[in-house]
N, C-alpha and C positions, 0 to 999 in steps of 0.2 A: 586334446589340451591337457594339461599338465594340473592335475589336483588342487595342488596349492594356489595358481593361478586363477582355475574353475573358483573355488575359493572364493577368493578375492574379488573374484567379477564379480562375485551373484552379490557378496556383501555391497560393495557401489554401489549395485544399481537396486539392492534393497531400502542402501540410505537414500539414495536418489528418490524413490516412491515414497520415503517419509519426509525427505525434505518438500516436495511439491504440494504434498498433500499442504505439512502447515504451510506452507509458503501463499498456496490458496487460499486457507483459512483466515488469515492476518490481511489479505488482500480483499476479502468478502467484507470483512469486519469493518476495514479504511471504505470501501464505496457506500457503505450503508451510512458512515458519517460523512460525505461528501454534499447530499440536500442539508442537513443541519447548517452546518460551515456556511454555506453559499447563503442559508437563509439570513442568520446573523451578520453576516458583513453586509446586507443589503439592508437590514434592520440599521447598523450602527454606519451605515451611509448615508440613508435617508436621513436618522438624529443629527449628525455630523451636519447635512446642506439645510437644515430647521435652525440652529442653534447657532451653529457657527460658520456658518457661508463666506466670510472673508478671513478665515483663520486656516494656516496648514497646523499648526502646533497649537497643542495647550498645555500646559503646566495643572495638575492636582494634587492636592493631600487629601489623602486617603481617613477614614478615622483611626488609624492605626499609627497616624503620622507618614507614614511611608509615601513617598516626592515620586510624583508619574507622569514622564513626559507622553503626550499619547500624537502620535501624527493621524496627521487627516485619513481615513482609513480610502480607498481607493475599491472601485468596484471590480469582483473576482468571483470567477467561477471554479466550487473547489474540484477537483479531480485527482483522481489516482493514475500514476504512471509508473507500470510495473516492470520490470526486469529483472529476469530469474538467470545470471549463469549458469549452465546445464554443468554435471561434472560429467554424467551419463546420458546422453543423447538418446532417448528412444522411442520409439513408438510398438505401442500393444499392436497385434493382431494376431489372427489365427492361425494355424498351423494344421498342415494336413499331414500327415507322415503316407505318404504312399509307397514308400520304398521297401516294405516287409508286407505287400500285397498277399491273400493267402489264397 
């Protein structure tokens, strides 16, 4: 294989091992807030069917003044769904070199 080539591959598929790594890391991060989420909208669903049972909308001012239309919030579970394009496809494994047997 031709240097400059050789090159270039290894740099790929160097960025490749750093983009996965963070690409993991930011993915760890999202499932750990996925219980929270899910817990809060089932908090502010239960409020929602106590308070306002015949209402999809409400209108508030805030003390800030600032006008907030809020919709009836609807029951969800949160989840993360991941998808990484590969630029470099690969998989680790081992390597025997048995071909300079001595």
């Amino acid at each position: 294989m031709d240097k400059a080539i050789a090159k270039k591959l290894k740099q790929f598929t160097l960025d490749e091992i750093e983009y996965r790594k963070k690409w993991r890391e930011a993915v760890d991060i999202l499932q750990k807030l996925t219980q929270p989420i899910t817990d809060h909208n089932q908090k502010c669903c239960a409020f929602w069917h106590q308070h306002f049972p015949n209402d999809n909308e409400i209108t508030v001012i805030m003390d800030n003044n600032t006008v907030i239309k809020i919709n009836k919030p609807e029951r969800e579970v949160a989840k993360v769904e991941t998808f990484l394009p590969y630029g470099i496809d690969f998989t680790e494994c081992k390597l025997f070199d048995i071909s300079s047997e001595q």
